[in-house]
C-alpha positions as CSV (number, residue, x, y, z in Angstrom):
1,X,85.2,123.5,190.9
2,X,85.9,123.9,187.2
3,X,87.3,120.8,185.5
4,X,91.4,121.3,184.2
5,X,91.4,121.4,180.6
6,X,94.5,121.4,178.4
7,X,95.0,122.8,174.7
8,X,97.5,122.5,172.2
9,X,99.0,119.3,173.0
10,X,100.0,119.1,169.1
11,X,99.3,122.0,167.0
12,X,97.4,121.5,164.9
13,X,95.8,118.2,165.5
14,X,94.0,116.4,162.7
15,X,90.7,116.7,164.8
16,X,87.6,118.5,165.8
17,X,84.8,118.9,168.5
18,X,87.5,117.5,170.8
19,X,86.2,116.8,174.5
20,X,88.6,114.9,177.4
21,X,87.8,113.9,180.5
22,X,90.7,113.2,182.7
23,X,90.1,111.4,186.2
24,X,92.1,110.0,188.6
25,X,90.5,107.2,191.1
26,X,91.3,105.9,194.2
27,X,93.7,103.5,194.3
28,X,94.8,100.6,197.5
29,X,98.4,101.0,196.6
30,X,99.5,104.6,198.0
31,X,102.4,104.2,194.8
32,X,100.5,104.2,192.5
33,X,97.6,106.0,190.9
34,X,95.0,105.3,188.7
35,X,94.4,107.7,186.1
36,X,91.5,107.4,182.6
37,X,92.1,110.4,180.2
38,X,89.3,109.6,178.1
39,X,88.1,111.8,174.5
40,X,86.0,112.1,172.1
41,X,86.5,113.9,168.6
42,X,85.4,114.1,164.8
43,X,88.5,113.6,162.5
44,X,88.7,116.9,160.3
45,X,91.7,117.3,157.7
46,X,92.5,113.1,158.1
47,X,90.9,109.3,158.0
48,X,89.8,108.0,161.5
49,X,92.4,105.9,161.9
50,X,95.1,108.0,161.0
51,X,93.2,111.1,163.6
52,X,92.7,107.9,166.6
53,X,96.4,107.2,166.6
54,X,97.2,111.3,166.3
55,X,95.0,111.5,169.6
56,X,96.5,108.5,171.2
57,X,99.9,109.5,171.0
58,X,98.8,113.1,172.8
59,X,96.9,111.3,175.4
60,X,100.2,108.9,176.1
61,X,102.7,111.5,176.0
62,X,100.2,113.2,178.9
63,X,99.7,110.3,180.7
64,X,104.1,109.6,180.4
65,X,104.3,113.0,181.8
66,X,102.7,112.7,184.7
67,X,104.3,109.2,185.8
């Protein structure tokens, strides 16, 4: 089974080489899930930090959406 994969959260985004891994795990309480969205990325076209928060705000807005 192929892993889901998303693109273009934010066009353009200040990165490159981006990889995410999104899993979601079991969880005791049937109303509620756990979920990890975790990524890893070279900044290109910004600073770290400024790229870090860029991809943060994606991975929240994804992890909002699905709540």
């Amino acid at each position: 089974m192929a892993a889901p994969t998303a693109t273009d959260f934010r066009a353009p985004l200040p990165v490159r080489d981006y990889e995410a891994v999104i899993t979601l795990h079991d969880n005791p309480d049937p109303a509620d899930a756990l979920v990890t969205w975790d990524s890893a990325f070279e900044p290109a076209g910004a600073d770290e930090g400024t790229a870090a928060a860029v991809i943060t705000g994606v991975l929240q807005d994804g992890l909002d959406a699905v709540k």
